[in-house]
C-alpha positions in Angstrom: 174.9 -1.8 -211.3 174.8 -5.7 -211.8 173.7 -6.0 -207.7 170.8 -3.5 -208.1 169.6 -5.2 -211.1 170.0 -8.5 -209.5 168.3 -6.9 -206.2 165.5 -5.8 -208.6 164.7 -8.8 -209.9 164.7 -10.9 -206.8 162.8 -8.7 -205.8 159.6 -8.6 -207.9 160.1 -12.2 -208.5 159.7 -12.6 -204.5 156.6 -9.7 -204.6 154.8 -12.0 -207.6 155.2 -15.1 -205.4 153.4 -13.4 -202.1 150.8 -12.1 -203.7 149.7 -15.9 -205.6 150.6 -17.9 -202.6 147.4 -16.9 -201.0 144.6 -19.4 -202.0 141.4 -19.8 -200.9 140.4 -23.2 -199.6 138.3 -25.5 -201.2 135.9 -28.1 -198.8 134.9 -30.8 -199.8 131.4 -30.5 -198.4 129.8 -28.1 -196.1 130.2 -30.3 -193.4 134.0 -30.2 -194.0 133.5 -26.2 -193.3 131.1 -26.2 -190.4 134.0 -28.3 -188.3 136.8 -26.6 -189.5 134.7 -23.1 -188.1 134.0 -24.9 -184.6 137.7 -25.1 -184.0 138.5 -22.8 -181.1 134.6 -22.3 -180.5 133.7 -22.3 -176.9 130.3 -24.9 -177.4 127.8 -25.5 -174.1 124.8 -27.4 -174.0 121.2 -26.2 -173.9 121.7 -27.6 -170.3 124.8 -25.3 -169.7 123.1 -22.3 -171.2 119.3 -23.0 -169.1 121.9 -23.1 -165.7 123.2 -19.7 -167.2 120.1 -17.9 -167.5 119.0 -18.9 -164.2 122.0 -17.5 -162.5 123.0 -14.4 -164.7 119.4 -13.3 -166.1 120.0 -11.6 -169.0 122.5 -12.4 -171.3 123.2 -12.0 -175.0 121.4 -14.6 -177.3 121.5 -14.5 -181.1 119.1 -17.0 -182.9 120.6 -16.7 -186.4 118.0 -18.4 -188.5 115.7 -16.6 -190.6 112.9 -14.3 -189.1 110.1 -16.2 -189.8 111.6 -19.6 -188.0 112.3 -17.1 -185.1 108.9 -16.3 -185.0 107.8 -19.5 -185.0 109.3 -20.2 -181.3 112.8 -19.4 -180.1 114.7 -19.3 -176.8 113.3 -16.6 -174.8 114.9 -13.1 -175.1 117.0 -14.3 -178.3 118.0 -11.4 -180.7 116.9 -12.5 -184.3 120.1 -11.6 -186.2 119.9 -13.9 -189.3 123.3 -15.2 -190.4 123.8 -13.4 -193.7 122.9 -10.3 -192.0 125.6 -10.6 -189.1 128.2 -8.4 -190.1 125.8 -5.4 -191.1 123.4 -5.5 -187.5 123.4 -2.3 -184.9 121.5 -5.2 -182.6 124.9 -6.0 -180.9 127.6 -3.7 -180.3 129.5 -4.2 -177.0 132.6 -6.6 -178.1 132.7 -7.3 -174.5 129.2 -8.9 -173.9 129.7 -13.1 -173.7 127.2 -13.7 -176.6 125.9 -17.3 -177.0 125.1 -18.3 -180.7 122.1 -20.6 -182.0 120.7 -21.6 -185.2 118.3 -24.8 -186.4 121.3 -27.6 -185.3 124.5 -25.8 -185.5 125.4 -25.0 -188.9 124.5 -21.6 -189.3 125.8 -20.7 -185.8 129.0 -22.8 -186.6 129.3 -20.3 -189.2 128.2 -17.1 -187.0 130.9 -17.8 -184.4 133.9 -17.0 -186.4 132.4 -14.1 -188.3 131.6 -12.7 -184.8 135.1 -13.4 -183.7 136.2 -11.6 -186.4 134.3 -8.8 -185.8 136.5 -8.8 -182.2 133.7 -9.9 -180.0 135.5 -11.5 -177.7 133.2 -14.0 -175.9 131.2 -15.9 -178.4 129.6 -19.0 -177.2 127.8 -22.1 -179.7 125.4 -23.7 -178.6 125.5 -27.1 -179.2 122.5 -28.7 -180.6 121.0 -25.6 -181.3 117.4 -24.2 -181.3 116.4 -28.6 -182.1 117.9 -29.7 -178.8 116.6 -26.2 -176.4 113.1 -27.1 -178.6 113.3 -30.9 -177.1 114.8 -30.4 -173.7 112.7 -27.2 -172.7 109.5 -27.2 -174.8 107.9 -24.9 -172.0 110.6 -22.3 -172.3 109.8 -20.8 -175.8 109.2 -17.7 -177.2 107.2 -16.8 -180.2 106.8 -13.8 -182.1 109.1 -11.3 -182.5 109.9 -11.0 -179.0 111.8 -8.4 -176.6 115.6 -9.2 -177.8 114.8 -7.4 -181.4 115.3 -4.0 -180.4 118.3 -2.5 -182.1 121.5 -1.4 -179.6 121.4 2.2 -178.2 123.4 4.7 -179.9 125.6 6.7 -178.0 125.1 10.6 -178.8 128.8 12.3 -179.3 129.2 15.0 -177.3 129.0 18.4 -178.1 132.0 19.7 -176.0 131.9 22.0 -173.5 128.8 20.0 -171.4 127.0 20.1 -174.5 
């Protein structure tokens, strides 16, 4: 009786310890945070990324700044998916797409990365400098409005058996 009582014990003590040992973690400024979410972030360069569009054509772009900087000019075909409203958007939806990630600098899309990452997309690019740097290097490549990349992702209709 003394073993199961023992086992018992050692047993919620080591169940009580689990559960607290998780903490979250502190930064001590956000730009503490924004490095620590770059880590095992593929990054290119608006360079990189102007080469890619070239060669591939269409390709998955999310400008995760707020609508109304999108509107103001972003990189042509983005898809305007602001940061706090990544995890809830139908505009994306195939985890196998290689998605390339901008905000203002690289904060915001610092940020996007791992939540998209998370959400098992699989290839998720940053792009370093951000929408500042493509502004600067390719001033005649911009898009204003709300563009053609704001459409939301087709839904596929279940079928209804039988060739229905």
């Amino acid at each position: 009786m003394k073993t199961y009582k023992l086992f018992f014990v050692l047993s919620i003590i080591i169940f009580v310890a689990g559960c607290g040992a998780k903490m979250d973690k502190a930064y001590d400024d956000v730009n503490q945070k924004v490095s620590e979410a770059q880590i095992g972030i593929t990054k290119v360069t608006v360079e990189d990324l102007k080469t890619i569009i070239d060669n591939h054509g269409e390709i998955k772009i999310i400008d995760c700044r707020e609508k109304e900087e999108y509107i103001n000019g972003h990189i042509p075909g983005a898809i305007n998916i602001p940061r706090g409203l990544l995890e809830f958007s139908s505009k994306i939806s195939n985890r196998r797409d290689v998605i390339y990630v901008y905000s203002e600098n690289i904060n915001r899309a610092s940020l996007a990365c791992p939540t998209l990452k998370l959400l098992k997309y699989k290839y998720v690019n940053l792009i370093d400098g951000g929408w500042q740097k493509w502004n600067k290097a390719f001033p005649e490549l911009i898009e204003e409005g709300e563009g053609g990349g704001h459409k939301a992702a087709p839904k596929v209709e279940a079928s209804g058996g039988c060739g229905g």
